[in-house]
C-alpha positions in Angstrom: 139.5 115.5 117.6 135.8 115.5 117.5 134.0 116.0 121.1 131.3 113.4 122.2 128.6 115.8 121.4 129.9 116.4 117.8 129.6 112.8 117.2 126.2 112.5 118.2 125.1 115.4 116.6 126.7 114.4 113.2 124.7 110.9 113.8 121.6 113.2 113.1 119.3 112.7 115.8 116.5 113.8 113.9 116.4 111.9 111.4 116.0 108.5 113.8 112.6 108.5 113.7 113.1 107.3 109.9 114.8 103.9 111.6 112.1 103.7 114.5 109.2 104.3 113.3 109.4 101.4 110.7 110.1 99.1 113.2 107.6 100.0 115.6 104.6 99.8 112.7 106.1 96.5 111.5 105.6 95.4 115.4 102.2 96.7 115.8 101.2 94.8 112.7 102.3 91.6 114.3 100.7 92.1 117.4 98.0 92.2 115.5 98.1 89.3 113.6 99.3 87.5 117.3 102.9 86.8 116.7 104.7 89.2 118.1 108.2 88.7 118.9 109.9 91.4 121.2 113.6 89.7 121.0 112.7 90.1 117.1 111.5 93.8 117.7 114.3 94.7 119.3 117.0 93.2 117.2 115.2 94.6 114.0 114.9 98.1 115.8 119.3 98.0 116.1 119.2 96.7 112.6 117.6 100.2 111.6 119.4 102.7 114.2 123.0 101.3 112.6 122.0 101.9 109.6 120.3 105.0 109.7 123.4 106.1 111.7 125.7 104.7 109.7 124.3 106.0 106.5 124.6 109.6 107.9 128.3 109.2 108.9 128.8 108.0 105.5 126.8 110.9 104.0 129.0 113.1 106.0 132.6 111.4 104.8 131.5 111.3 101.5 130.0 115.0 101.4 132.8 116.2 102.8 135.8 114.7 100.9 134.0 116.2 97.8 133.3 119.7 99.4 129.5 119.5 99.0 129.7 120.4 103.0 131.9 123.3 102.8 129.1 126.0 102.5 125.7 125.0 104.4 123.5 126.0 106.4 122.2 122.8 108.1 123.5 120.9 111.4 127.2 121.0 111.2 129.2 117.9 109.2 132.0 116.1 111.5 134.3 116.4 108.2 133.1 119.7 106.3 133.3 121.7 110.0 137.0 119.5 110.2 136.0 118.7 113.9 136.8 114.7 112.5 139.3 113.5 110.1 137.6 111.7 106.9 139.4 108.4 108.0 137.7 108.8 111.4 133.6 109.2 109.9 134.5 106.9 107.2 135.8 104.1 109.6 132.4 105.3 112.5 130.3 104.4 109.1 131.9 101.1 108.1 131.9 99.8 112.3 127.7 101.0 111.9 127.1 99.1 108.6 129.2 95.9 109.8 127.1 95.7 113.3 123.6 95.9 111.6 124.9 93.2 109.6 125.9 90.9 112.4 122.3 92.2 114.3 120.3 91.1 110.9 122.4 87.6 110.3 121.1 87.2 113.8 117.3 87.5 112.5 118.2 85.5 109.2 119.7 82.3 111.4 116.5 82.7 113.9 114.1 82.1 110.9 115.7 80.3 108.5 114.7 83.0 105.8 118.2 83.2 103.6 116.2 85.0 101.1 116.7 88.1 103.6 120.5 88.1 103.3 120.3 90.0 99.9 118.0 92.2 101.0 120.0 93.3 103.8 123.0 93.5 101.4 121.0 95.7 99.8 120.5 98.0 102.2 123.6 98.6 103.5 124.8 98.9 100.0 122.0 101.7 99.2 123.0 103.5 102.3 126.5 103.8 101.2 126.3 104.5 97.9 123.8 107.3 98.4 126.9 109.4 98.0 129.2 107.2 98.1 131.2 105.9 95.4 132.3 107.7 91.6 128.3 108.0 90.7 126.3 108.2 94.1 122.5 108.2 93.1 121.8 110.6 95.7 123.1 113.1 93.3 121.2 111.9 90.9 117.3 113.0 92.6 116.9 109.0 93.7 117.2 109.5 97.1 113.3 109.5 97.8 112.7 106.2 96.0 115.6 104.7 98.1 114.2 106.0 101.5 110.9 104.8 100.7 111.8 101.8 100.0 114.5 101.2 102.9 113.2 103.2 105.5 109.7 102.2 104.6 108.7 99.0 102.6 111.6 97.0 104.0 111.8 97.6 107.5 107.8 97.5 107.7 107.8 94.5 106.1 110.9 92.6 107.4 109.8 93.6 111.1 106.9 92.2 110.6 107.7 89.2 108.3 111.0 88.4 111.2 108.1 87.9 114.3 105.5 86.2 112.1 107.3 84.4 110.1 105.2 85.3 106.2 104.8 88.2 104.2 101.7 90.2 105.3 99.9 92.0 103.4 98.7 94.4 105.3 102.4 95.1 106.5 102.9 96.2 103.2 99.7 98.5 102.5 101.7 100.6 106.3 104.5 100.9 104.9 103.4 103.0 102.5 102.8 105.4 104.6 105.6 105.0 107.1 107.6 105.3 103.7 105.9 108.8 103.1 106.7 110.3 106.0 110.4 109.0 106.1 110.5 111.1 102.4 109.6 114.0 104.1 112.6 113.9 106.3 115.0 113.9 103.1 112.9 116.3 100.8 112.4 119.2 103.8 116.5 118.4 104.3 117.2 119.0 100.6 114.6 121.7 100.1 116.8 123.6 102.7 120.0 123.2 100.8 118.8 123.6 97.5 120.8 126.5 96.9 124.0 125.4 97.6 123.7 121.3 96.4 122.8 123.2 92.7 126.2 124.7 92.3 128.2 121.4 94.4 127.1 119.4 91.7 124.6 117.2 94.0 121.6 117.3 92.1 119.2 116.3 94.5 115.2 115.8 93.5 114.7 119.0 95.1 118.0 120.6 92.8 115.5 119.2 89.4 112.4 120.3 90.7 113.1 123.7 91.7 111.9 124.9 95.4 108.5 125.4 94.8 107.3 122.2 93.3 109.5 120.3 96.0 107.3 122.3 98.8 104.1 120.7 97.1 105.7 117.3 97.1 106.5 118.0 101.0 102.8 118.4 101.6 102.2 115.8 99.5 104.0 113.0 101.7 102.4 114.5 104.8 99.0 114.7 103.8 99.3 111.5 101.9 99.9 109.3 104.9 96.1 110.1 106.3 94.7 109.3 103.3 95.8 106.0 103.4 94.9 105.3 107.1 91.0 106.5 106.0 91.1 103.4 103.6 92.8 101.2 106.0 89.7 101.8 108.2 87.8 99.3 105.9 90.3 97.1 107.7 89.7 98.0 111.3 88.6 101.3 112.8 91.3 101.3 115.2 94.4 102.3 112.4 91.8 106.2 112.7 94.0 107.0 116.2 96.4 107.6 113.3 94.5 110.5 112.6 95.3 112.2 116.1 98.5 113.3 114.8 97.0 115.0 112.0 97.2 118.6 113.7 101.3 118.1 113.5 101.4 118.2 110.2 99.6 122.2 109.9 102.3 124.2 110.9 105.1 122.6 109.1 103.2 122.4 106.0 102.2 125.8 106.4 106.0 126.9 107.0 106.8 125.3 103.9 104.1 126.3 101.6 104.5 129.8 102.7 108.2 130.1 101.6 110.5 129.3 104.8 114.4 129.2 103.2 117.6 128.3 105.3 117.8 127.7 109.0 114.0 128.2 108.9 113.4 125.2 107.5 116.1 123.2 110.5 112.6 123.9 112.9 110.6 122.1 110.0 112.4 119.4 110.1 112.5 119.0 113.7 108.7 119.4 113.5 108.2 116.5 111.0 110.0 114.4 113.1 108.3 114.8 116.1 105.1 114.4 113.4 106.4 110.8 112.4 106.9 109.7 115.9 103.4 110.4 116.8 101.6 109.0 113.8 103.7 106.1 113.9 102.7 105.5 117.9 99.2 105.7 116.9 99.2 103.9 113.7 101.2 101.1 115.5 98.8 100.9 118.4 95.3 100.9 115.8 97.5 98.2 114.2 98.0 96.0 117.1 94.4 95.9 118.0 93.2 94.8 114.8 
């Protein structure tokens, strides 16, 4: 029977900032644009903690039953470390996914926008089919197209569009780089197992690329996300505090550029989530006093 503390650790911790930051930049865009909704904000923010939580409990179950988990190096797995039973982190997933959906119907009855029913189908679908099912497409290198588009463009978006009530475009120019920052997350993960998802059949974009060009593409999605705020400044000057987080990003980058392997990397990602926090604080609060 898995402890307390082996739960929460196998909801990742680390990777939250993927479900928070979203939210929070959607939010700072409508303050912003003077519509901000906190009930919204809120309700949109457990929308995006269930699912981020739930997708990793249903990365573990479906990891595990398959025995990608039984040699890693990572965070220990509630089903590969057989601290949980696979009906136990199968049946935590499905109770995550089915509250984010009664959280978002909330939303979708508040504004009247059915058209955000199939989206959030499509969400909680992507997260479990990730690895779950007979042809996950995580094991298929499309796991950095989903996260950018569901822990980026759609939360930024929806956030926003859920207090406001329209799509905004400038919503959608941040969450491009909110959606950068969330690919970090996975690609820094999957750079670290790399030598054992290979063999296990997962072939992740980091398992096609090879290790070296997937530590380019890691710098690429953290140096990417300042280039963007410099052209947002032709918008307002006040997105630049984004910038103040710039000096996170060095050491990671450096770590992985210089050829960090294994638990080395478990500090990187730690590191890159601390980065996303900070750059999406400040890129919220530029945002909101636009």
């Amino acid at each position: 029977m898995a402890t307390p503390g082996q739960w929460i650790a196998g909801a990742r911790p680390r990777t939250l900032p993927n479900a928070v930051v979203p939210v929070m930049v959607g939010t700072g865009v409508a303050f912003g644009l003077g519509a901000v909704g906190w009930w919204q904000a809120l309700v949109a923010l457990a929308v995006a903690l269930l699912l981020q939580i739930g997708v990793n409990y249903a990365n573990d179950y479906s990891d595990g039953v398959r025995g990608t988990d039984d040699q890693r190096v990572g965070p220990m797995r509630l089903v590969g470390s057989r601290a949980a039973t696979p009906r136990q982190v199968l049946t935590a997933a499905l109770g995550c996914f089915a509250a984010a959906a009664v959280a978002g119907l909330a939303l979708v009855i508040a504004t009247r926008a059915w058209w955000i029913l199939p989206v959030g189908a499509a969400a909680i679908a992507a997260a479990w089919f990730y690895t779950g099912g007979k042809r996950p497409y995580g094991y298929r290198a499309l796991g950095e197209l989903s996260v950018f588009v569901f822990f980026g463009v759609v939360p930024v978006v929806g956030t926003t569009f859920v207090q406001v009530e329209y799509l905004s475009g400038l919503a959608l120019a941040a969450s491009v780089p909110v959606g950068l920052l969330s690919c970090s997350m996975l690609v820094v993960n999957n750079l670290r197992d790399v030598v054992t998802d290979g063999p296990a059949g997962k072939k992740t974009l980091a398992v096609v690329l090879g290790a070296e060009r997937t530590r380019v593409l890691y710098a690429a999605c953290l140096v990417l996300p300042f280039v963007i705020v410099l052209a947002l400044v032709t918008v307002s000057p006040w997105v630049a505090l984004a910038l103040l987080a710039a000096p996170l990003a060095i050491a990671p980058i450096r770590t992985v550029l210089g050829g960090a392997v294994g638990p080395d990397l478990i500090a990187v990602l730690q590191a890159t989530g601390k980065l996303q926090m900070a750059f999406g604080l400040l890129f919220s609060i530029g945002l909101a006093l636009i």
